[in-house]
C-alpha positions as CSV (number, residue, x, y, z in Angstrom):
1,X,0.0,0.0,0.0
2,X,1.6,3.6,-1.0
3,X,0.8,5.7,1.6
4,X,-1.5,8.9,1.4
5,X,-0.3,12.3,2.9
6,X,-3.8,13.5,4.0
7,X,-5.4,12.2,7.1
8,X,-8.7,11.5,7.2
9,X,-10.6,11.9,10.8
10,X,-12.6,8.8,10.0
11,X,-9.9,6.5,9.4
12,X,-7.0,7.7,11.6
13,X,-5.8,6.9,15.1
14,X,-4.1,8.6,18.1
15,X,-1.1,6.8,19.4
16,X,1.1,7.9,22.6
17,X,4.0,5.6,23.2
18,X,6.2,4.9,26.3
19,X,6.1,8.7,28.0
20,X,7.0,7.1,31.2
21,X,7.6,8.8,34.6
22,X,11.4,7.1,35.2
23,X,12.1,7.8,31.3
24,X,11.3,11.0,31.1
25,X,14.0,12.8,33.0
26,X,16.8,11.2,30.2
27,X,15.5,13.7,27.8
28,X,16.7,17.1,27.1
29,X,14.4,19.3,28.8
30,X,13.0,21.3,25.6
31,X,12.5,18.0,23.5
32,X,10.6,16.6,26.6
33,X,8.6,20.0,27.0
34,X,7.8,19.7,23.0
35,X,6.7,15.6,23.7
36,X,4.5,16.7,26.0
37,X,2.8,19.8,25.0
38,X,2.0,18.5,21.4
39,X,1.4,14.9,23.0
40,X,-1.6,16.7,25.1
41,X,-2.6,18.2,22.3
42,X,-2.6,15.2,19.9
43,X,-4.8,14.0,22.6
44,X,-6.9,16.5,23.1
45,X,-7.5,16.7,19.3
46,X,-8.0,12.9,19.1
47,X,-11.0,13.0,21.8
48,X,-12.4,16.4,19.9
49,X,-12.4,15.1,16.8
50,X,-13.9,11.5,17.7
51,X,-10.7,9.5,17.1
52,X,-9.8,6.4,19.3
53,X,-6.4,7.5,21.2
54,X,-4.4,4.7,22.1
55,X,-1.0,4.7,24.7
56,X,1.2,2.6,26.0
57,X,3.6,2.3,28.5
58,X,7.0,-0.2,28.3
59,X,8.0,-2.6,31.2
60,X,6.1,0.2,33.4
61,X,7.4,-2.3,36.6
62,X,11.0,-0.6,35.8
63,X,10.1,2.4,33.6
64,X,7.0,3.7,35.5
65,X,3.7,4.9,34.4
66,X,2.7,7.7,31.3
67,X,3.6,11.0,33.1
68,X,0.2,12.6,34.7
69,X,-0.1,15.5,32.3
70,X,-1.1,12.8,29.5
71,X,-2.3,10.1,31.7
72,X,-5.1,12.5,33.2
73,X,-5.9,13.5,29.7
74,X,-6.6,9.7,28.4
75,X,-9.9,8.2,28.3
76,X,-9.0,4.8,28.9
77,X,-4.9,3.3,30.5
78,X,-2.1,2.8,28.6
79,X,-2.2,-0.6,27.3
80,X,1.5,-2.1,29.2
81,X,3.7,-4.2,27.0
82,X,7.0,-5.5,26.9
83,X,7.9,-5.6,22.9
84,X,9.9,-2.6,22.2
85,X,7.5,-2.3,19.3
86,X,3.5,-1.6,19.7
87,X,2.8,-3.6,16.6
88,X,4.8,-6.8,18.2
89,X,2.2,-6.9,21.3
90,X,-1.0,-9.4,20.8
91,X,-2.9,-7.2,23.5
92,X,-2.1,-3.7,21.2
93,X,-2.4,-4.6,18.1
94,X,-6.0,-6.5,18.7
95,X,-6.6,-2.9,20.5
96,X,-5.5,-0.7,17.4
97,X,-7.4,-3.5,15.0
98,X,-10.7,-3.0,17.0
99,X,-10.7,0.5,16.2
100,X,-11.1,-0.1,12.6
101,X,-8.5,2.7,12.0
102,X,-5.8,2.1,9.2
103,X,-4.0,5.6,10.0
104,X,-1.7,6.2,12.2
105,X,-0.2,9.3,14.2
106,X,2.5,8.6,16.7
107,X,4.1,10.8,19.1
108,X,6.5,9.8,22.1
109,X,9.4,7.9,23.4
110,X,12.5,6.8,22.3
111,X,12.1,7.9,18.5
112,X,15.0,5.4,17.4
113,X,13.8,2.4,19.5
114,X,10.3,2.0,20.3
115,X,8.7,4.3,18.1
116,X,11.0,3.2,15.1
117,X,10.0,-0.3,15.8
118,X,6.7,0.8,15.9
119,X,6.3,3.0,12.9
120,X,8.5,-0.4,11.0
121,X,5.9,-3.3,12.2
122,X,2.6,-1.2,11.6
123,X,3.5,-0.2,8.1
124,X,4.2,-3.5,7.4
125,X,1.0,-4.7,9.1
126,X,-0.8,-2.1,6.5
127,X,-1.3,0.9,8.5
128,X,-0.5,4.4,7.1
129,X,1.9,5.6,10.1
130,X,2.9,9.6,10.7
131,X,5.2,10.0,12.8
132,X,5.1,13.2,14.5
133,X,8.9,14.7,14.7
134,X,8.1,17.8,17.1
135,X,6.3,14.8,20.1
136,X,9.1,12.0,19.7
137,X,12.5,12.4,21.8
138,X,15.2,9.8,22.3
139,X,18.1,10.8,25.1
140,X,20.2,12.2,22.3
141,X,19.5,14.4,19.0
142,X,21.1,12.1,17.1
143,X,19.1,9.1,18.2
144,X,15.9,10.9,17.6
145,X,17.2,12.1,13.9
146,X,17.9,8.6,13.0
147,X,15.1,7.0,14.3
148,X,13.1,9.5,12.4
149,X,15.5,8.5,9.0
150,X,14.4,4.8,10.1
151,X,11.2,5.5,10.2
152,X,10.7,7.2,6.5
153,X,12.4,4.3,5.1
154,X,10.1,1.9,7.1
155,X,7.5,3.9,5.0
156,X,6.3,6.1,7.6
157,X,5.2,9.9,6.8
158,X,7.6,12.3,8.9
159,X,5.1,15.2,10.0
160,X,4.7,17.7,13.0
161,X,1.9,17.2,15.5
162,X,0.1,20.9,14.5
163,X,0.6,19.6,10.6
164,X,-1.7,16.4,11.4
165,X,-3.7,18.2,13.8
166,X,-4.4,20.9,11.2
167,X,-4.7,18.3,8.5
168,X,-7.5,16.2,10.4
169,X,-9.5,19.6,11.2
170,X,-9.5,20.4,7.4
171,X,-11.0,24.1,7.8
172,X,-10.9,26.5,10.3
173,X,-14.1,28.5,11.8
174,X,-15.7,24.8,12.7
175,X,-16.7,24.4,16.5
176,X,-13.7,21.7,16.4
177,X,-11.1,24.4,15.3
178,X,-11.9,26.7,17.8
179,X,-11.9,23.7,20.7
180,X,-8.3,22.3,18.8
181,X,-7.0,25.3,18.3
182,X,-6.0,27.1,21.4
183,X,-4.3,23.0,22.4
184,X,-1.3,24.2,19.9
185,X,-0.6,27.1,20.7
């Protein structure tokens, strides 16, 4: 399947992966203050717009639960798994295939391990995967740039949270846009 650029509300996905209270302080400060504000937002979009928004949280018995400022936004826990990639856990991807969804957007932690894994296995399962560059982190800048790299050659689309959010409102002056809006800025 080639993917498509444009996302399409009725067919796309939220997905927050691994932002974990004992992994979060190994990210630079301003990369982790980027994962989370546009990770809320993502969020916050998803459950405006009507999309199923989906988290996950690795080995939390050593690595912790999803921090609270994107825990207390979810509508339902962070599915726990131990496969460094989402699409490599039974219990997720039954979740993600019970959703009906065949797009989808990813934002969190690390970029070059769990969410390039990710990104890999779901493209290859058939999903249309954008990865959103301004909410993923690794513990360096070069990890995150080449986990991104990985990522587009997987066959993932390498976007920016406001791009999809903008892309999945389609027009502004819509109840939606003025509820979505003020989440990105």
């Amino acid at each position: 399947m080639t993917p498509k650029v444009k996302l399409d509300r009725s067919r796309a996905a939220i997905l927050i992966v691994d932002v974990q209270d004992r992994l979060t302080p190994t990210m630079p400060p301003e990369a982790l203050a980027r994962v989370l504000k546009y990770g809320k937002a993502l969020i916050g979009a998803g459950k405006e717009l009507g999309l199923p928004v989906l988290a996950t949280e690795q080995y939390p018995k050593g690595l912790g639960h999803t921090v609270p400022e994107l825990r207390d936004a979810l509508t339902a826990a962070p599915l726990e798994k131990v496969h460094f990639s989402c699409g490599a856990d039974p219990a997720f991807a039954a979740a993600l295939e019970t959703t009906g969804r065949r797009q989808v957007v990813i934002a969190g932690m690390e970029t070059h391990v769990c969410v390039f894994q990710t990104a890999r296995d779901l493209v290859a399962m058939g999903y249309e995967v954008h990865v959103c560059a301004d909410a993923v982190s690794s513990r360096t800048e070069e990890h995150r740039r080449t986990g991104l790299e990985l990522c587009r050659e997987a066959g993932a689309i390498i976007t920016t949270a406001e791009t999809a959010i903008f892309d999945l409102l389609h027009q502004a002056a819509t109840p939606e846009f003025k509820k979505v809006a003020p989440l990105i800025k």
